[in-house]
Structure formats: structure tokens, C-alpha cells
LUMZA-241784 format. One line per 2 residues: their letters; for each residue x, y, z of N, C-alpha, C. Coordinates in steps of 0.05 Angstrom, whole numbers. Example, Ala and Ser with C-alpha at 12.3 -4.5 7.8 and 13.67 -1.06 7.14 Angstrom:
AS = 264:-114:156:246:-90:156:264:-66:156; 257:-45:142:273:-21:143:258:1:157
This chain:
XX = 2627:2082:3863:2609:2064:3877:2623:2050:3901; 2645:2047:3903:2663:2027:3923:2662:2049:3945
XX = 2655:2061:3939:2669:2090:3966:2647:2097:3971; 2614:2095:3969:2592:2098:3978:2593:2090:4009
XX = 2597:2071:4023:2596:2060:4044:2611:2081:4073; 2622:2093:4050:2635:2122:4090:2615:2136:4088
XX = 2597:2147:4064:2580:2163:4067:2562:2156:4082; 2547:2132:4071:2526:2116:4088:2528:2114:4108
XX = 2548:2108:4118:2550:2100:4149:2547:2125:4168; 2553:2149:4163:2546:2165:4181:2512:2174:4184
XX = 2497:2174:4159:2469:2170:4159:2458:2162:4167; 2465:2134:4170:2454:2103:4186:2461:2097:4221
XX = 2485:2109:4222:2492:2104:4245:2474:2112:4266; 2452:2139:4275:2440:2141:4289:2418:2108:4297
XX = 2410:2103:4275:2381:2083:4270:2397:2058:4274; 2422:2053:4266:2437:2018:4271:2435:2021:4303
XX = 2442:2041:4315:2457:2045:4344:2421:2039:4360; 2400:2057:4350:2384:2060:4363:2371:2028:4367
XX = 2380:2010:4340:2358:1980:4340:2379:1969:4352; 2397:1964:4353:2417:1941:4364:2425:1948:4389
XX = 2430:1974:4394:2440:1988:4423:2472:1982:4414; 2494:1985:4393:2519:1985:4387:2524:2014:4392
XX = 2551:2022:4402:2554:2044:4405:2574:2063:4380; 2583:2080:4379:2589:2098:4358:2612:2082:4355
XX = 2639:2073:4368:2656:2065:4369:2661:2035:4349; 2632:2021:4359:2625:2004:4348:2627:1990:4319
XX = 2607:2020:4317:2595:2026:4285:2619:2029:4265; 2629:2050:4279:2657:2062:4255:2690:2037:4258
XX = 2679:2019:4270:2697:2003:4263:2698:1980:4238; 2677:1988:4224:2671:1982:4204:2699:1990:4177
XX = 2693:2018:4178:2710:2033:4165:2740:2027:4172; 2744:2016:4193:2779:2004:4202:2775:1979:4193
XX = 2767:1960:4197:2756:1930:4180:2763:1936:4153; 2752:1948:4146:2759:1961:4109:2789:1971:4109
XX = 2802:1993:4124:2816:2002:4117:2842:1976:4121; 2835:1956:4149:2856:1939:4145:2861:1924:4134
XX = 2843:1918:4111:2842:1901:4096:2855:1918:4073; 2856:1946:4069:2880:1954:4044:2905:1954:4049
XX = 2918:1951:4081:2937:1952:4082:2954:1914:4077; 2928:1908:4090:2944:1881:4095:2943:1864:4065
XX = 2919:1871:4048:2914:1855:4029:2930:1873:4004; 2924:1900:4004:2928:1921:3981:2958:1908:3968
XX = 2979:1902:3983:3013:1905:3977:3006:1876:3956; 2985:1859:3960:2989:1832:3931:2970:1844:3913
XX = 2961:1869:3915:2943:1873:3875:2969:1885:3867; 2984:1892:3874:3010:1901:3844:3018:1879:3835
XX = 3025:1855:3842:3036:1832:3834:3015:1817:3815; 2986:1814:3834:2964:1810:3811:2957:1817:3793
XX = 2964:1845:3784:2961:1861:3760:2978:1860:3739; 3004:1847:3751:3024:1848:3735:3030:1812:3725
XX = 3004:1803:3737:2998:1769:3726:2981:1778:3711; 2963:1783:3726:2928:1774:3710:2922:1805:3695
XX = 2929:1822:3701:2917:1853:3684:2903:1860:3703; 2898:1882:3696:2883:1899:3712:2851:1892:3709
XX = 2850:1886:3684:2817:1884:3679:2815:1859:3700; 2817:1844:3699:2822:1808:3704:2817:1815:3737
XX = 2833:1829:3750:2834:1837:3783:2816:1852:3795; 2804:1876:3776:2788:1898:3780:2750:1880:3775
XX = 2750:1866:3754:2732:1847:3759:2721:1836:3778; 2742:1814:3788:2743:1795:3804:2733:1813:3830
XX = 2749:1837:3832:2741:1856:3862:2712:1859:3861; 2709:1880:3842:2677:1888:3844:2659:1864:3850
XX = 2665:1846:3834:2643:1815:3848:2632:1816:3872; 2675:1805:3878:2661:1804:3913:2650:1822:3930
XX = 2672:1848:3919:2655:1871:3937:2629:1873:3944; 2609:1868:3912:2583:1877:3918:2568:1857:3930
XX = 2584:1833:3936:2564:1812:3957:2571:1821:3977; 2599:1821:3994:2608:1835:4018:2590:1863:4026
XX = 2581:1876:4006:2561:1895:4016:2535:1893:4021; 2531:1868:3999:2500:1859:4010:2497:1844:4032
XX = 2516:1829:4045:2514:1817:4075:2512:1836:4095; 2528:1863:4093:2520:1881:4107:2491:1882:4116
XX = 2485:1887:4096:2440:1886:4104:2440:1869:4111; 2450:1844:4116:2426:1818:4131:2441:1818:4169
XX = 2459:1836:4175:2478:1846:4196:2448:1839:4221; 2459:1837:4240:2439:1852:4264:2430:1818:4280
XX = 2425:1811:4302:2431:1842:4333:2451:1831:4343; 2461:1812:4334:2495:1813:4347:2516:1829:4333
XX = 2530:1842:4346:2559:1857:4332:2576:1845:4313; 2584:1822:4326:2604:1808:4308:2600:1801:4279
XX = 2563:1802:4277:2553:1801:4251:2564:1812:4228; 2564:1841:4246:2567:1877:4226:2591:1870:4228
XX = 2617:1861:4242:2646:1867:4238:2647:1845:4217; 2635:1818:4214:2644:1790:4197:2636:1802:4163
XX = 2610:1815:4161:2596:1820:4140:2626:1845:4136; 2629:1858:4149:2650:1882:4132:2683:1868:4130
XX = 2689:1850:4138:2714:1835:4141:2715:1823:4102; 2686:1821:4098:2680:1808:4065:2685:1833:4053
XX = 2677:1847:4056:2682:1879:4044:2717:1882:4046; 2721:1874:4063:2753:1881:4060:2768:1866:4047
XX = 2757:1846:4056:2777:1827:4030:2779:1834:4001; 2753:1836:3991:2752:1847:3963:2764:1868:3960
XX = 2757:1899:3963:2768:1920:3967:2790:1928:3947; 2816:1920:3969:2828:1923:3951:2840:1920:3930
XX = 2823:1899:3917:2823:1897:3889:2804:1912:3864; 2796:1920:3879:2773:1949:3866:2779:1975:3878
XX = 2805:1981:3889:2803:2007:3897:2821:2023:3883; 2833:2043:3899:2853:2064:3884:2880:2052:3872
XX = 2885:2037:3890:2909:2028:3871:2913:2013:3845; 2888:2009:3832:2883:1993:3805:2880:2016:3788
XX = 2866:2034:3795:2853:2064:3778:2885:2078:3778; 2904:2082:3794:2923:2103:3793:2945:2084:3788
XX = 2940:2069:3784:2972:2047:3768:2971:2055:3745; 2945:2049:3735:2936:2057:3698:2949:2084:3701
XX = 2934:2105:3710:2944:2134:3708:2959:2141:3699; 2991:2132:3715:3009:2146:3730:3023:2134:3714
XX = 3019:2109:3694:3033:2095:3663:3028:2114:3646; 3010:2114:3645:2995:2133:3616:3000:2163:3612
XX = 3002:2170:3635:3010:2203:3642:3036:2211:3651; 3058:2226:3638:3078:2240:3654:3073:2272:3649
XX = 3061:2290:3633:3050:2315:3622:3036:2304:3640; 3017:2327:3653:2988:2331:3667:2984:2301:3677
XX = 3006:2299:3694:2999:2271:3705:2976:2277:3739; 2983:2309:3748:2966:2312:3771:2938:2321:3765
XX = 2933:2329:3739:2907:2335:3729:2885:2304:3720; 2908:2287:3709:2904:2257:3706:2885:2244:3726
XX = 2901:2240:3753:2896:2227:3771:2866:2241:3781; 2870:2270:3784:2847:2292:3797:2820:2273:3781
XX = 2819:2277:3754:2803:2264:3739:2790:2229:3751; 2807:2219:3748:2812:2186:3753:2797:2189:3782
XX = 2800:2198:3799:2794:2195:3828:2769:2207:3833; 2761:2221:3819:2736:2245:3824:2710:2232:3831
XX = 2706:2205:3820:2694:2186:3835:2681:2186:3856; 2701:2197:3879:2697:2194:3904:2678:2219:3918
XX = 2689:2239:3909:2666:2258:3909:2643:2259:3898; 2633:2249:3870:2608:2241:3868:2596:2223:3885
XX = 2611:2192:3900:2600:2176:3917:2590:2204:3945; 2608:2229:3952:2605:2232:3974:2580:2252:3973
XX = 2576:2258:3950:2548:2272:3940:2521:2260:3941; 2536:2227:3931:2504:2215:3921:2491:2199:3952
XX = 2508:2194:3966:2507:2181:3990:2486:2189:4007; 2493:2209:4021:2478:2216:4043:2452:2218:4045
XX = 2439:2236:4019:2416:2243:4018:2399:2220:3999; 2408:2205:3988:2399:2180:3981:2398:2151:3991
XX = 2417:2149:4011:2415:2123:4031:2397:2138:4054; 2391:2168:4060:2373:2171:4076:2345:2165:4065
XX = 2336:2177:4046:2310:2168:4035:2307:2136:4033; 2323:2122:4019:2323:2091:4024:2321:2080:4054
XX = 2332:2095:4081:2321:2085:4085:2301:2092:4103; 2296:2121:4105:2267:2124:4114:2237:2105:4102
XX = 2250:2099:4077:2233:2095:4058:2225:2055:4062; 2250:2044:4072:2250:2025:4064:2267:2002:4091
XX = 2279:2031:4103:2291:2016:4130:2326:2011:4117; 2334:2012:4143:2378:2020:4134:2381:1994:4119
XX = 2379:1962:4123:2379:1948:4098:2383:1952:4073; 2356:1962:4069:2351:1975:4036:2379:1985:4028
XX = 2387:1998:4044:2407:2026:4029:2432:2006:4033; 2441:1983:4044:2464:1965:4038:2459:1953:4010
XX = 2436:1942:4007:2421:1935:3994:2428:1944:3969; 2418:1965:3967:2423:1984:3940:2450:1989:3931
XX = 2462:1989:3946:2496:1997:3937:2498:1977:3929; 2491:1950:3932:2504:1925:3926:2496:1921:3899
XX = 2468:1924:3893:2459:1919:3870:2466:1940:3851; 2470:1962:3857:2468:1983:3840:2511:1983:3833
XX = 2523:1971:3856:2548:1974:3845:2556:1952:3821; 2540:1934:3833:2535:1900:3808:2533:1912:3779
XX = 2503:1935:3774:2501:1934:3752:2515:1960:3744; 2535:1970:3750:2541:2001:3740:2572:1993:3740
XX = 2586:1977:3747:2615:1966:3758:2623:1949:3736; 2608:1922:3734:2619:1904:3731:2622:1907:3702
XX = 2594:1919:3682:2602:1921:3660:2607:1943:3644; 2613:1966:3665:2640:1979:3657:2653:1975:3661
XX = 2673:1964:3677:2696:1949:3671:2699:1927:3658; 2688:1910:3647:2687:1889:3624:2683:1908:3595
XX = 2666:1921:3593:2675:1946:3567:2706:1963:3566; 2703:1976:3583:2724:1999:3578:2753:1980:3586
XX = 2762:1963:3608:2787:1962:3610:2794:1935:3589; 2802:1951:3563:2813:1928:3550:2838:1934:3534
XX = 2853:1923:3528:2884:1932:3508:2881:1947:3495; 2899:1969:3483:2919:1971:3502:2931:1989:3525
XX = 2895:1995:3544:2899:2011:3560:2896:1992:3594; 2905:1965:3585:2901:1942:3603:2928:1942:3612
XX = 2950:1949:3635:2971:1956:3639:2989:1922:3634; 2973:1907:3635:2994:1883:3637:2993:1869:3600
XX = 2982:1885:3590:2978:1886:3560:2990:1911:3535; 3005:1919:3554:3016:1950:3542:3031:1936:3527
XX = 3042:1961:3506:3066:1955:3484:3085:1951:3505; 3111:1942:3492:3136:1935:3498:3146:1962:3507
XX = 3144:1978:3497:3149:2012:3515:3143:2010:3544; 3122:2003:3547:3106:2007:3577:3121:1981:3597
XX = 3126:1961:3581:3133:1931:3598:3150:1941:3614; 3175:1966:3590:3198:1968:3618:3189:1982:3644
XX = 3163:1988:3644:3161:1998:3675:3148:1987:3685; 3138:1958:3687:3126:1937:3691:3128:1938:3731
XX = 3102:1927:3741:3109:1934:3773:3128:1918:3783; 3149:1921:3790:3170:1917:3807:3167:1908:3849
XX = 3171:1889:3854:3164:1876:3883:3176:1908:3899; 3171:1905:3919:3170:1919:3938:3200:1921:3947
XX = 3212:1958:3943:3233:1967:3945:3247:1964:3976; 3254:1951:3984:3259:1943:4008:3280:1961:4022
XX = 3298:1975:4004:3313:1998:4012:3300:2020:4016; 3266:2022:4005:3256:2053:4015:3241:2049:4038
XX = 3247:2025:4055:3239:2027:4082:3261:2033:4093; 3281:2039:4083:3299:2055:4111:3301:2079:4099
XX = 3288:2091:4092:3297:2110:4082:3284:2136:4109; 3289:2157:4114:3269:2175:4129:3251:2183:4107
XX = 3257:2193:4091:3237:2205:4061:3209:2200:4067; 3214:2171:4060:3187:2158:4064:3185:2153:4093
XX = 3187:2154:4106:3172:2151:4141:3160:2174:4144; 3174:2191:4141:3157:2229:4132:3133:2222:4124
XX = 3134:2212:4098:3109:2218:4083:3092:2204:4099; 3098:2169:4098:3086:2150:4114:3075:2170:4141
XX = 3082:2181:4156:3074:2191:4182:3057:2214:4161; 3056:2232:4162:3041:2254:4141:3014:2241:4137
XX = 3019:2219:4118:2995:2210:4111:2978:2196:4129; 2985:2181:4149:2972:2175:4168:2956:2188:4181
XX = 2973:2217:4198:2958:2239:4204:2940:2253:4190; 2943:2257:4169:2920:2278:4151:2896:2242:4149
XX = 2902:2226:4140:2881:2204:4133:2859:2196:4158; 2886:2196:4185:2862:2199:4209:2848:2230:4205
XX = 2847:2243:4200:2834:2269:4206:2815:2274:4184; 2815:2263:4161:2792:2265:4141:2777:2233:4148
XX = 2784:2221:4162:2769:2193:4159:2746:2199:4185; 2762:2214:4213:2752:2227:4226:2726:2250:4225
XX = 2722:2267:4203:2708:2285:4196:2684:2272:4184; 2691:2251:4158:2674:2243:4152:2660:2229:4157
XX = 2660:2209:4175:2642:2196:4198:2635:2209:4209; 2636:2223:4224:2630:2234:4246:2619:2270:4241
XX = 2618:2275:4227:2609:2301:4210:2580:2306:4204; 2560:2284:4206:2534:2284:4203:2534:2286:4241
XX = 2530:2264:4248:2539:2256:4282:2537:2282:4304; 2555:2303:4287:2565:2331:4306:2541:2344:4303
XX = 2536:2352:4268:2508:2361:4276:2489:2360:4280; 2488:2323:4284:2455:2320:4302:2452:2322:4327
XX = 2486:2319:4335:2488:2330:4370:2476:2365:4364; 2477:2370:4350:2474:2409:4353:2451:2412:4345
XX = 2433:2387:4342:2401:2392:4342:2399:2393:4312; 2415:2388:4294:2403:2389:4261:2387:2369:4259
XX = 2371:2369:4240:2354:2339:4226:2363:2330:4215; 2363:2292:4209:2368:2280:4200:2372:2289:4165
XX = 2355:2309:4162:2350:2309:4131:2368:2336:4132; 2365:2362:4141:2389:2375:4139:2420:2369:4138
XX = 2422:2350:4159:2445:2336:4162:2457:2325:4137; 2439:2311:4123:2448:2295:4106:2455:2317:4073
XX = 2436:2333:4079:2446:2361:4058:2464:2368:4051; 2470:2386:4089:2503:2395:4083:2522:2378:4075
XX = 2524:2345:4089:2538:2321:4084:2539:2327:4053; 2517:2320:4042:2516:2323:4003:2541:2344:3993
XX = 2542:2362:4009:2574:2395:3997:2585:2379:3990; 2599:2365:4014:2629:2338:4014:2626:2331:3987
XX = 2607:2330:3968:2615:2317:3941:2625:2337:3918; 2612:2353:3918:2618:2372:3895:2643:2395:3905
XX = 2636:2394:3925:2672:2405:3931:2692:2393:3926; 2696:2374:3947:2716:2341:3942:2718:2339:3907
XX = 2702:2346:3887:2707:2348:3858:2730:2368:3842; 2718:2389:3865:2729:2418:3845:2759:2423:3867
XX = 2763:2413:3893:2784:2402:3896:2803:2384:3892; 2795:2370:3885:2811:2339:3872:2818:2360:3842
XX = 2806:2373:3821:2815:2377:3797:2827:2402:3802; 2830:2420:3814:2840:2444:3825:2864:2430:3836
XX = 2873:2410:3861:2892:2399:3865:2913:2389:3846; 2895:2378:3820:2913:2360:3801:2927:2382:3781
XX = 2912:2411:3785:2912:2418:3766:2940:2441:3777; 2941:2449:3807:2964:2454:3815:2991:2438:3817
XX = 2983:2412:3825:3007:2397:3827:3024:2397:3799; 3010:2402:3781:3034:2404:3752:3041:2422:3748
XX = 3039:2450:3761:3055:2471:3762:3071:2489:3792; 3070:2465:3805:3081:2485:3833:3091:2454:3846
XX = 3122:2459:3865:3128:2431:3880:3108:2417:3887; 3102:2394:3884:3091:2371:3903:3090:2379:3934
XX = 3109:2378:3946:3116:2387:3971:3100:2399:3983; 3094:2421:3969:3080:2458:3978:3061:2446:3974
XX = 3045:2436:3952:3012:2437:3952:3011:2417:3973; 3024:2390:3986:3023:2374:4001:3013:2393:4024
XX = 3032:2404:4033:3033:2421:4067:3005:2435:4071; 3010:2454:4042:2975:2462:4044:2956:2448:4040
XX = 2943:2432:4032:2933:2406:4025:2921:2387:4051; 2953:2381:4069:2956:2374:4096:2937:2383:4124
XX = 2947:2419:4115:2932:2434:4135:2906:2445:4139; 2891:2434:4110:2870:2448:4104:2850:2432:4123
XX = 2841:2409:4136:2830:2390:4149:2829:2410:4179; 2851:2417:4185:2859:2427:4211:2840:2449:4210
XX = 2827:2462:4186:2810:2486:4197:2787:2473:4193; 2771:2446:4183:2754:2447:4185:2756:2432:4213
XX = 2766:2419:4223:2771:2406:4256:2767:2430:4262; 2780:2458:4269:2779:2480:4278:2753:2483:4282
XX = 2735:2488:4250:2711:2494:4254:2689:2486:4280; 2687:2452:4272:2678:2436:4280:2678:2443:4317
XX = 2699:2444:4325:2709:2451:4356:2697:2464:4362; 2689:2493:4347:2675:2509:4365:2646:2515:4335
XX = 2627:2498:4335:2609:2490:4316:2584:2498:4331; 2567:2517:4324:2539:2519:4340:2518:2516:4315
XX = 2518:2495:4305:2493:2486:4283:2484:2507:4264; 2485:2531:4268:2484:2555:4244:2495:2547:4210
XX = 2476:2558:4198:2490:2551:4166:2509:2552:4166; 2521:2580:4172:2549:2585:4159:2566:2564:4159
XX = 2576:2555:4184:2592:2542:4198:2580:2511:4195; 2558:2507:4181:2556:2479:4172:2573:2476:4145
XX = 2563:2501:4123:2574:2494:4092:2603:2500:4100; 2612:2524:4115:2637:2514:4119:2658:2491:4126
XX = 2641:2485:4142:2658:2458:4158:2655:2433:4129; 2646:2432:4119:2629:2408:4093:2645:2422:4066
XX = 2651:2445:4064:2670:2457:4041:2691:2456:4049; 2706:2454:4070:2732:2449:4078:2743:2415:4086
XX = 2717:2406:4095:2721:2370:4096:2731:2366:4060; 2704:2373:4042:2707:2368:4005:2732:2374:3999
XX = 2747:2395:4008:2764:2402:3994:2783:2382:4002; 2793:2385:4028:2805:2356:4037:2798:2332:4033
XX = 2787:2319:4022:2774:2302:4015:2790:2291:3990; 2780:2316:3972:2785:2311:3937:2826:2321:3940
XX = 2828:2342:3953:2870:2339:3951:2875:2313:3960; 2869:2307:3979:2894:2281:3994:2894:2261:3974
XX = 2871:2251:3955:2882:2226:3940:2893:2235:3926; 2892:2254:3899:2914:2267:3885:2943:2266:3893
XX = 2944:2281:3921:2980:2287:3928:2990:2260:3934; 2973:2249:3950:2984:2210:3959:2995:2205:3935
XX = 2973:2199:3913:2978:2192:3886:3013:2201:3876; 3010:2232:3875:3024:2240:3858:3049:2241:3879
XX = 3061:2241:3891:3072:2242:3922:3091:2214:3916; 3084:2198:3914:3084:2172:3911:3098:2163:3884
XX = 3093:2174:3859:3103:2170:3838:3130:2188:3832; 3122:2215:3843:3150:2237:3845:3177:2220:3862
XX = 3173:2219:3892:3190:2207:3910:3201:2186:3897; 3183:2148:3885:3199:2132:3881:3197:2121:3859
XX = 3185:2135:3845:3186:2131:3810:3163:2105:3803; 3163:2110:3783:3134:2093:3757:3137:2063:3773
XX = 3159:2050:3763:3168:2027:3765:3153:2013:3792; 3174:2023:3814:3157:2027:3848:3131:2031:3850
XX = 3122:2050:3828:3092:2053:3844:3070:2041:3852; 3063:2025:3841:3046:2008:3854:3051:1991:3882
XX = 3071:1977:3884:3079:1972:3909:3082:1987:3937; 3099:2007:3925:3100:2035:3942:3082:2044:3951
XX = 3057:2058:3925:3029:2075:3933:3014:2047:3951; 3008:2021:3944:2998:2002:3956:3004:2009:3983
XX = 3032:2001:3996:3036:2007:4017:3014:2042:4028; 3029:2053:4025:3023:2084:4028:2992:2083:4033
XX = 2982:2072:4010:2952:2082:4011:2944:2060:4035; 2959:2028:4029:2944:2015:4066:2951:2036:4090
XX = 2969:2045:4090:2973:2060:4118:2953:2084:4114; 2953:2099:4101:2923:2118:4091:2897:2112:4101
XX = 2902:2072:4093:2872:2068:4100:2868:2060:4130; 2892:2058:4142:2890:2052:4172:2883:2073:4184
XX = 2903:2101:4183:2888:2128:4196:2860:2130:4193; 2859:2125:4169:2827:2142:4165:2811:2123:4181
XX = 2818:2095:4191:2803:2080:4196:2795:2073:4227; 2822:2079:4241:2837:2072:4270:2812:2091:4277
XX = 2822:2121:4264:2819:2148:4274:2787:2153:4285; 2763:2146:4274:2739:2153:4267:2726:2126:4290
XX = 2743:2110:4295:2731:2092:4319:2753:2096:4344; 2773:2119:4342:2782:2122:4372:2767:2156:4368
XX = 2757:2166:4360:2737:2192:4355:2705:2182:4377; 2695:2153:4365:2671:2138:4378:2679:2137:4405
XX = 2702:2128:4411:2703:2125:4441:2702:2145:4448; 2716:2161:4446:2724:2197:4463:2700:2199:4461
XX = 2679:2201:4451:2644:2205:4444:2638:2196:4474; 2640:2170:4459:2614:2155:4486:2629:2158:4516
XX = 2654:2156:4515:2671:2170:4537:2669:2195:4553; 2662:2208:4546:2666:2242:4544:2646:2261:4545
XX = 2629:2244:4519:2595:2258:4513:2617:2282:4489; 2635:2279:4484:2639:2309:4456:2665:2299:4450
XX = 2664:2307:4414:2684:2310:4403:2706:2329:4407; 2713:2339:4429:2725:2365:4435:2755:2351:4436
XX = 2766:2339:4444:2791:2326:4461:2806:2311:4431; 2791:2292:4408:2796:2280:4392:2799:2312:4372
XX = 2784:2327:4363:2788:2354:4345:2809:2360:4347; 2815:2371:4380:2829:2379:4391:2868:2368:4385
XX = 2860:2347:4392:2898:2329:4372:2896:2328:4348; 2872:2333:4335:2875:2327:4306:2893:2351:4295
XX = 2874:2381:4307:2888:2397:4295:2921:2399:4304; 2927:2389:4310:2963:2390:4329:2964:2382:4312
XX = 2960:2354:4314:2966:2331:4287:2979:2343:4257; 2963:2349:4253:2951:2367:4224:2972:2389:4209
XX = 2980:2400:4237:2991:2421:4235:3024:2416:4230; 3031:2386:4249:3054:2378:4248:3065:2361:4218
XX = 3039:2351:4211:3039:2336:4179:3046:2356:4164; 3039:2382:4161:3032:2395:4149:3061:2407:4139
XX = 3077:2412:4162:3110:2418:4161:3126:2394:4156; 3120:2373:4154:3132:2347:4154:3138:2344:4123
XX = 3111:2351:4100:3116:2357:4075:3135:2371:4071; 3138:2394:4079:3157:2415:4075:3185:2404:4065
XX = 3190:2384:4096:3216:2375:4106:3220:2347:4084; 3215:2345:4066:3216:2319:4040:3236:2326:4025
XX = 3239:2349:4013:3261:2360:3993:3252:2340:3970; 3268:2351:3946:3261:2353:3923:3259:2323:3909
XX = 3235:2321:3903:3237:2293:3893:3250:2278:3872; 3266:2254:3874:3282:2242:3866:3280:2240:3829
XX = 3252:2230:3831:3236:2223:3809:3217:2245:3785; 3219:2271:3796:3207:2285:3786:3211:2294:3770
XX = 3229:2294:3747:3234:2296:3727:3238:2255:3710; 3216:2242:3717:3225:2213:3707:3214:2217:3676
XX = 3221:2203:3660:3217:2201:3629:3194:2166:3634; 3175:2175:3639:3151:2157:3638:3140:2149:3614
XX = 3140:2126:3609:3122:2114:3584:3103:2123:3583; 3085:2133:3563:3068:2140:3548:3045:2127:3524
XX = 3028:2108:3527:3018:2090:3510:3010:2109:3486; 2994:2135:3502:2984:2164:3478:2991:2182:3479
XX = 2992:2206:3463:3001:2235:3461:2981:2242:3491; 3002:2257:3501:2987:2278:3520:2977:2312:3509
């Protein structure tokens, strides 16, 4: 439910732009509002988790979140409205996002720890399924409101008390046995900022995160420039979920038998052919489910390898701090990317010029994995609360 809101927004964006007159650039700076708020805020939930628990933090997020989403709907016709109402969205965030779900994980799992995560994250592809074609009917039905509307209430009652049921001892990480304490989150490794290792990855992930954050905004957008309907549009958009599924568990399910590295590069590059697609895109099926089966697939690998990427390189201990970091800079590309995409738009009149560096981009991430060598951590003897 937290990850509904990229879907929405490409749905909505024609009808926000058409009543307010905001332009594409505008809109998708929404999604950078959010993402700066995981980088800047994300690096204090490891410390909070390792006070208050995870249940205690993951709570407290969803709260705010789902009011931060309901101010969304009352947004309009000044701008600063829509950036202040999503600035609340960010604050919360990241205390309901990936880095609370893959701290648990990545404790609990050293066996099938990339099949683990695939699982844990899959989430996000159901949001990218249920999105499109359901915040469209809401709001043909009811006007774009409604559909902020609904995420808010519907994340209230589906969120808050599953997580007050399920996260309780002793799968509550700041409640683990004395086994688990010794890998308790650890402050922020201040020697793996000089390291190149991590600037690699750090740069890697940037690039591939601008380029899926890029697609998915802007992926409905392309083919209403190519004359699709709003309701086709939102169809193909719907692929992005069930692919993004059988990617993410296909991903998790390689990374426990082949380097990290390798599935990274490939993983990396796979974005670059649906940018490819996209570039030279004439609204035809084919080349819609393709472009939407190659976004899914990219979609569902990148959180897995981040994840698992992250725990290999600087071990259990680190991870939360580390992935925190990692995943804020994750959330900056995807975020920067998809509102300097809006300008080149309203600039330009076409996504041609932004595709166009992505795939360079893409291609250079892609070998950047390669160049990581063998991770430090990948053989770590990880606590285990249960039999795997």
C-alpha cells in the first residue's frame, strides 16, 4: 500500500495538469519530495528500530503516512499545496518503507536469503498492478481526490492492523534472542565511505533507480502521447505488477545460486531495453506489453539486488545503516530522474533526449556491477531466529 502513489500519479497526471494548468515537471516532483525524504530521513529508522522495535516505528509510519496521503486530495490550485501535502508523505515514509521490511529479512535469513527478500518486497508489484486501473475508475468515477482518498483510508485499514498483529516477538528485531542482539544495528560505518566498492554501487544504483523511476511515471504519459486511451493506458500500466512479481521471485531466486554481481549487471541492463523500446514506441500492442514486461521485470530485480547487494558487500551488522543510505540515494534517482524527464517533455515536446542518456546510463551501471569483485560478506554466518 505505501508504494500505490507512483502508480497513481501517472494516471492522474493528465486531469491534475489539465485543472490546475501544473506542468509534467511539476507533477513528478512529487515523487523526488518522497524520495528526499528517504534519503535525508531513512539513515535515523536503523537507530529507531534498534530503540523502539520495529513494530513501534513501522506503526508510528503508517499513521502518518496515511494522513500525508489524505492531504494530497484536499491539494489544488496553488502548487506549493501538492509539494507541502507530499513533503507529509515524506516525512513518514521512511518509517514504513523498505528498510524496516528488509532489516527483519536479512536477520532471519542467511539460506535463501535472496528468495527471502523477493518474497518480503513483492508488495510492490501488487501495488503496481492494483494502481492504475483502479485509481482510474475512482477517479472517473468520483474525480482524482477520491483516488488520494482511497489509498489513505484503505492503507489505514489494511496497514495498521497488520502490523499491530503480525510484528510481534520474537520476530520483532529489537526483541530477538540474545543470538540475534549480536548483530544488533550498528551507527553508520564511516570507513565504507571511502571506500570505491561502495561509490560503484552507490553510482549503479542511482543510475538504474533514475531509469526505473523514469519509466514508471512517465510510461502511461508516452502512450497517451501515441494516442492510447486513458483506459488502455492504464491496462498495459496494470503488466508492471505481475511481472515486477515473477521478477522480484525469479531474481531472489537466482541471487542464491549465481554471484550477486552477475545478476546485478543483468538486472542493471534490463531497464535499458525497455528505454530502448520506449525510443522508438509506435502505440502497437506488441511494443506496449513489451515495454510494461521489461519496466516489471526491472521493477521487481532492483529491490532484491539493492537488498541483497548491500548485505553481501557490508555485512548483517551494517545493514541497516548502509541499505538506509543506499536505498536514500535509490530514492533520489528514481526521484530527480522522472522530474528532469518532465522538463525535457515540456522543453522539447518528447522523451527522446532523456531515453536516450538513460540507455548510456544503464549500460555503464551495468559494467560498474561487474567491476565490485567478490563480496566481503558473502559467506557471513548470520543469526537465524528459525530453521531455514
Amino acid at each position: 500500500m505505501v508504494n500505490l502513489y507512483v502508480g497513481t500519479l501517472g494516471v492522474l497526471m493528465p486531469a491534475l495538469s489539465l485543472q490546475f494548468g501544473w506542468s509534467r515537471a511539476q507533477l513528478s516532483a512529487s515523487v523526488l519530495i518522497v524520495c528526499a525524504g528517504l534519503l535525508l530521513f531513512g539513515p535515523a529508522v536503523a537507530p529507531l528500530i534498534a530503540r523502539l522495535g520495529l513494530r513501534a516505528v513501522a506503526l508510528r509510519g503508517a499513521a502518518l503516512y496515511c494522513v500525508g496521503v489524505f492531504t494530497v486530495g484536499l491539494t489544488g490550485p496553488k502548487v506549493w499545496t501538492w509539494y507541502a501535502a507530499w513533503t507529509m508523505v515524506a516525512l513518514a515514509n521512511p518509517a514504513v518503507n523498505n528498510t524496516v521490511w528488509t532489516t527483519a529479512v536479512t536477520r532471519l535469513y542467511r539460506r535463501n536469503r535472496g528468495l527471502a527478500l523477493s518474497i518480503a518486497l513483492s508488495g510492490v508489484g501488487l501495488a503496481s498492478f492494483i494502481a492504475p486501473p483502479v485509481a482510474l475508475w475512482i477517479a472517473d468515477s468520483f474525480g482524482w481526490r477520491a483516488a488520494y482518498f482511497a489509498i489513505a483510508v484503505g492503507s489505514m485499514l489494511l496497514i495498521v492492523p497488520s502490523l499491530w498483529a503480525l510484528f510481534r516477538p520474537p520476530y520483532e528485531p529489537a526483541d530477538f534472542s540474545s543470538r540475534a542482539r549480536r548483530v544488533a544495528p550498528a551507527p553508520l560505518d564511516h570507513s565504507m565511505l571511502h571506500s570505491s566498492q561502495f561509490w560503484r554501487l552507490a553510482a549503479g544504483v542511482v543510475i538504474v533507480s533514475a531509469g526505473i523511476g523514469t519509466l514508471l511515471v512517465h510510461f502511461q504519459p508516452i502512450m497517451r502521447d501515441a494516442g492510447i486511451s486513458g483506459r488502455n493506458a492504464a491496462a498495459f500500466a496494470s503488466i508492471l505488477g505481475p511481472t515486477s512479481v515473477i521478477g522480484r521471485l525469479l531474481g531472489g531466486y537466482i541471487l542464491d545460486r549465481l554471484p550477486a554481481r552477475f545478476v546485478a549487471s543483468g538486472a542493471f541492463a534490463l531497464p535499458a531495453f525497455a528505454a530502448a523500446v520506449l525510443l522508438h514506441y509506435d502505440g502497437s500492442t506488441a511494443s506496449s506489453v513489451t515495454a510494461a514486461t521489461a519496466i516489471g521485470f526491472s521493477l521487481g530485480l532492483e529491490g532484491d539486488v539493492v537488498a541483497y547487494l548491500t548485505a553481501a558487500y557490508f555485512g548483517i551488522r551494517n545493514y541497516s545503516s548502509s541499505y538506509a543510505l543506499l536505498f536514500g540515494l535509490f530514492a533520489i534517482g528514481a526521484g530527480a530522474a522522472p522530474v528532469l524527464a518532465g522538463a525535457i517533455f515540456d522543453w522539447t515536446g518528447s522523451y527522446a533526449v532523456m531515453l536516450e542518456l538513460l540507455i548510456a546510463a544503464l549500460v555503464v551501471a551495468s559494467v560498474m556491477m561487474v567491476s565490485l569483485g567478490r563480496p566481503q560478506f558473502e559467506e557471513e554466518k548470520a543469526s537465524s531466529i528459525r530453521p531455514e
